[in-house]
C-alpha positions as CSV (number, residue, x, y, z in Angstrom):
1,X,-165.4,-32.6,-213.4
2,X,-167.1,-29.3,-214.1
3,X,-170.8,-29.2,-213.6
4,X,-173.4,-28.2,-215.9
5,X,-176.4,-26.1,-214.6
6,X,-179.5,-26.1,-215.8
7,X,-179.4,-23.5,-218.3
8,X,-175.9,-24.7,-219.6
9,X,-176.8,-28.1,-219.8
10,X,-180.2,-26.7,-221.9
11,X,-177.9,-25.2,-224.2
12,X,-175.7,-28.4,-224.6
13,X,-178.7,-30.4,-225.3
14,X,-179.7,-27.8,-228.0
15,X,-175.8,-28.4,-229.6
16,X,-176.5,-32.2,-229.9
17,X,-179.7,-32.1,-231.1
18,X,-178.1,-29.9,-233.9
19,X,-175.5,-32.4,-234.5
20,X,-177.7,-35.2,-234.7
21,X,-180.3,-33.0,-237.3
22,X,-177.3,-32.8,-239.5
23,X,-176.3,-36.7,-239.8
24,X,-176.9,-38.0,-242.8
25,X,-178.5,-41.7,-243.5
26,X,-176.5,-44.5,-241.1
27,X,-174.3,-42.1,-239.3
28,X,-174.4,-41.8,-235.5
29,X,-172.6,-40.1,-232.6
30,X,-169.7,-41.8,-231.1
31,X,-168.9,-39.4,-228.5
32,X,-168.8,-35.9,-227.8
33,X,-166.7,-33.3,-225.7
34,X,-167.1,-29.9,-224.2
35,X,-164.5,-27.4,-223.8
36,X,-164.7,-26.1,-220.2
37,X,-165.6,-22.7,-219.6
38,X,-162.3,-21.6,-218.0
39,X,-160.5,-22.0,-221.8
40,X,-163.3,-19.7,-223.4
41,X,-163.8,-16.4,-221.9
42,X,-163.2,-14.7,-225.0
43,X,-165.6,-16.9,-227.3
44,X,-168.8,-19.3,-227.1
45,X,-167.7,-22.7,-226.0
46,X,-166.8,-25.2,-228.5
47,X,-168.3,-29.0,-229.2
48,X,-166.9,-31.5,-230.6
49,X,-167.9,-35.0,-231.6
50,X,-167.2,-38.5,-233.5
51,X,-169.4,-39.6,-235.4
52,X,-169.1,-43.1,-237.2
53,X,-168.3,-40.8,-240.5
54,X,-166.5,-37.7,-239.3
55,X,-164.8,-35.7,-236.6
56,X,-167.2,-32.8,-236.0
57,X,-166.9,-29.2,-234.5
58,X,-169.5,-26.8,-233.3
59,X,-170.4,-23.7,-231.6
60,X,-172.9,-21.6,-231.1
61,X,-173.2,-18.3,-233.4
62,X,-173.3,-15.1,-231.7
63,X,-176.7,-14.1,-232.5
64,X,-177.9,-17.6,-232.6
65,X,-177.6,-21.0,-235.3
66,X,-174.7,-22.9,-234.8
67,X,-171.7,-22.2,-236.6
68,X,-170.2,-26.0,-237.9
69,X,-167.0,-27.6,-239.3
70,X,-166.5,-31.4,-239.9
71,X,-163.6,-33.9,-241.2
72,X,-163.8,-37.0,-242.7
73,X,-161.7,-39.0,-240.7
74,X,-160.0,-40.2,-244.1
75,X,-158.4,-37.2,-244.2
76,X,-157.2,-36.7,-240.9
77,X,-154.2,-38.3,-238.9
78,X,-152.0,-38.3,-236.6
79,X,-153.9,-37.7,-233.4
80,X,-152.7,-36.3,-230.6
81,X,-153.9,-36.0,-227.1
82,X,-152.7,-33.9,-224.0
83,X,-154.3,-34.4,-220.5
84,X,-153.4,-31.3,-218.0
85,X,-154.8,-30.2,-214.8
86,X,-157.6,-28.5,-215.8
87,X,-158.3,-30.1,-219.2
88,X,-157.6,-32.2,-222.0
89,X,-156.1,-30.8,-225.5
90,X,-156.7,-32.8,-228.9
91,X,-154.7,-32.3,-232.1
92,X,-155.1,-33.9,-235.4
93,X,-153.4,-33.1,-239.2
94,X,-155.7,-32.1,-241.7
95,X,-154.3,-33.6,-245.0
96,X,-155.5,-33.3,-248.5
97,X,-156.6,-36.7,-249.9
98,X,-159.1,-38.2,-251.7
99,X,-160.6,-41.6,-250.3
100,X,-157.7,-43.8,-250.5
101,X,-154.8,-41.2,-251.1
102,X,-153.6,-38.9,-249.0
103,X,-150.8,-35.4,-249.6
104,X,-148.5,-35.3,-246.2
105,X,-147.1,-32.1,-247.9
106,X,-150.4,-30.1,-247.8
107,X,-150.9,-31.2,-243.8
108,X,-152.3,-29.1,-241.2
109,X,-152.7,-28.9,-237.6
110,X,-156.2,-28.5,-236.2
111,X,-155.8,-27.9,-232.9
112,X,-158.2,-28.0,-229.9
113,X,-157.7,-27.2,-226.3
114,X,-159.6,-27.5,-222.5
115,X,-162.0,-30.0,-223.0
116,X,-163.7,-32.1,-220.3
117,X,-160.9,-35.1,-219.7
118,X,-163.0,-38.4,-219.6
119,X,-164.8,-37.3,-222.9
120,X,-161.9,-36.2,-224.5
121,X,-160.1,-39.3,-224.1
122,X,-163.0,-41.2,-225.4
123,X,-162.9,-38.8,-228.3
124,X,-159.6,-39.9,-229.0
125,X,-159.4,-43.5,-228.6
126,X,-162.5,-43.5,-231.0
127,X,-160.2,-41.0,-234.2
128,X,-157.1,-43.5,-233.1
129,X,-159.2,-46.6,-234.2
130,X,-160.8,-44.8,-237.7
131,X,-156.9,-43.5,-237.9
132,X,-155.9,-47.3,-238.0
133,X,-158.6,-48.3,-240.4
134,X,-157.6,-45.4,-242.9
135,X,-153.9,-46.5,-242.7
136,X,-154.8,-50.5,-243.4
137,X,-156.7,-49.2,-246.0
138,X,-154.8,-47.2,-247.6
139,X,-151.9,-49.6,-246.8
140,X,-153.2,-52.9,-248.9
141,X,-154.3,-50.6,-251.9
142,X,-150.7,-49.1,-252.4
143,X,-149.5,-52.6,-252.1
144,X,-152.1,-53.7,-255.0
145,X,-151.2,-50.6,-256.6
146,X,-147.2,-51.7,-256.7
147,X,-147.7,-54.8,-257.0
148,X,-149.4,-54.2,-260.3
149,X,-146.7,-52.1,-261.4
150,X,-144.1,-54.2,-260.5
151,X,-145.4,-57.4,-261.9
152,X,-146.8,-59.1,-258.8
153,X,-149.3,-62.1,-258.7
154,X,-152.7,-62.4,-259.9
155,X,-155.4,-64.8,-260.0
156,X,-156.0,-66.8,-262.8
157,X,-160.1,-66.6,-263.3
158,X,-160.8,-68.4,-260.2
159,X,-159.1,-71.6,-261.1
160,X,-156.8,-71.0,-258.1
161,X,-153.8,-70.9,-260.3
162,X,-151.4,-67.9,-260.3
163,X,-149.4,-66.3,-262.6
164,X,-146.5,-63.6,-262.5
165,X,-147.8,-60.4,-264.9
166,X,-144.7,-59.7,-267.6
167,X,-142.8,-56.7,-265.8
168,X,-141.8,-53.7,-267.6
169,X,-138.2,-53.8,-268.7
170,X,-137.1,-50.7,-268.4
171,X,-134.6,-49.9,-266.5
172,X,-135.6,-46.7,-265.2
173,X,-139.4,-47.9,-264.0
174,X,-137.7,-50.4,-262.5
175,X,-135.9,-47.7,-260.2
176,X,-139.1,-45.9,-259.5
177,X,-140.7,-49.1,-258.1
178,X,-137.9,-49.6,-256.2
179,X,-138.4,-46.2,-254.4
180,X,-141.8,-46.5,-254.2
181,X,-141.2,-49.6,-252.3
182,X,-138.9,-48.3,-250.0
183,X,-140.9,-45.1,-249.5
184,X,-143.8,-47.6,-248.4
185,X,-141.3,-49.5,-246.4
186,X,-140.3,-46.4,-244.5
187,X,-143.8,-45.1,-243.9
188,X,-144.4,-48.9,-242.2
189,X,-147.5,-49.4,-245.1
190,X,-145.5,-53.2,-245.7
191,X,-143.7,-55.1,-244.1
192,X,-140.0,-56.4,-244.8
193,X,-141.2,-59.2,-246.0
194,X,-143.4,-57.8,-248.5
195,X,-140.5,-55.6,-249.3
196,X,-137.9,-57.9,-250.1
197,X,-140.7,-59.7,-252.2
198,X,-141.9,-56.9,-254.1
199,X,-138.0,-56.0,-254.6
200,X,-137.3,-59.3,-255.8
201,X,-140.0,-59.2,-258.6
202,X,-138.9,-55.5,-259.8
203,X,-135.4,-57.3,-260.3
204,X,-135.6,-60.1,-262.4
205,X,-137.9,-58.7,-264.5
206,X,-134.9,-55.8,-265.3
């Protein structure tokens, strides 16, 4: 592992204190990485860091400051991570979403290379897990949201009794439900089980 000296490791001390100035109420640092100094001889050396809230990226401006970019980790996905000789490489997709929604077609790479090994791969176990979360997440409120459309159970005002919601009839609903299920299926947001279920509901009620 590459050694700090004492000036570099003033100026890495600086970096986190900036990144802990800037978390807000609750959040805390997870882990952070620094991009050895072989993979930036043409620019300052990057930082980057998980928080519990958000991936974070920083680096120090040319005349002073820091310069800083951070993800929720809602909207990123996808992580990647390569482990050469002299470093470790880490690549997530960007996508647009809101919360509990996310737009695979509006994706991008954010790609970062030569970072110190051990904390990269801490880095990335930690955006693996929140990537996990996310997809659960966003997994059991698409199946609420279908289910809903599709006619699925609800509870009866806490009596413990359940009842099936009247489906639409139409024909053509009843196809986009269908693909919406199978598009879930496909993405692995349900199971086969809670296909063929969902699947079975849409149908009788055509």
């Amino acid at each position: 592992m590459e050694n700090l000296d004492s000036s570099e490791d003033l100026n890495v001390k600086k970096s986190i204190d900036h990144l802990k100035s800037v978390l807000v109420f609750g959040e805390t640092i997870e882990s952070w990485a620094i991009q050895r100094r072989l993979f930036a001889l043409t620019h300052r050396r990057i930082i980057i860091a998980a928080s519990s809230g958000r991936f974070i990226i920083i680096k120090r401006g040319l005349i002073g400051g820091f310069d800083m970019n951070d993800f929720r980790w809602q909207d990123l996905g996808d992580v990647k991570l390569k482990v050469g000789i002299f470093g470790a490489d880490i690549f997530f997709r960007k996508f647009g979403s809101t919360d509990l929604a996310m737009n695979k077609y509006t994706a991008q790479i954010i790609s970062l290379t030569g970072f110190r090994k051990e904390q990269t791969q801490n880095i990335y176990r930690l955006a693996q897990a929140q990537d996990q979360s996310w997809r659960e997440k966003r997994r059991i409120r698409e199946l609420e949201e279908l289910r809903a459309k599709s006619g699925g159970l609800h509870l009866n005002g806490g009596n413990g009794n359940t009842n099936i919601q009247q489906p639409n009839n139409s024909s053509d609903d009843s196809v986009t439900r269908l693909q919406k299920a199978k598009e879930m299926l496909d993405n692995k947001l349900i199971t086969d089980s809670e296909y063929e279920s969902i699947k079975a509901k849409i149908i009788s009620g055509i």
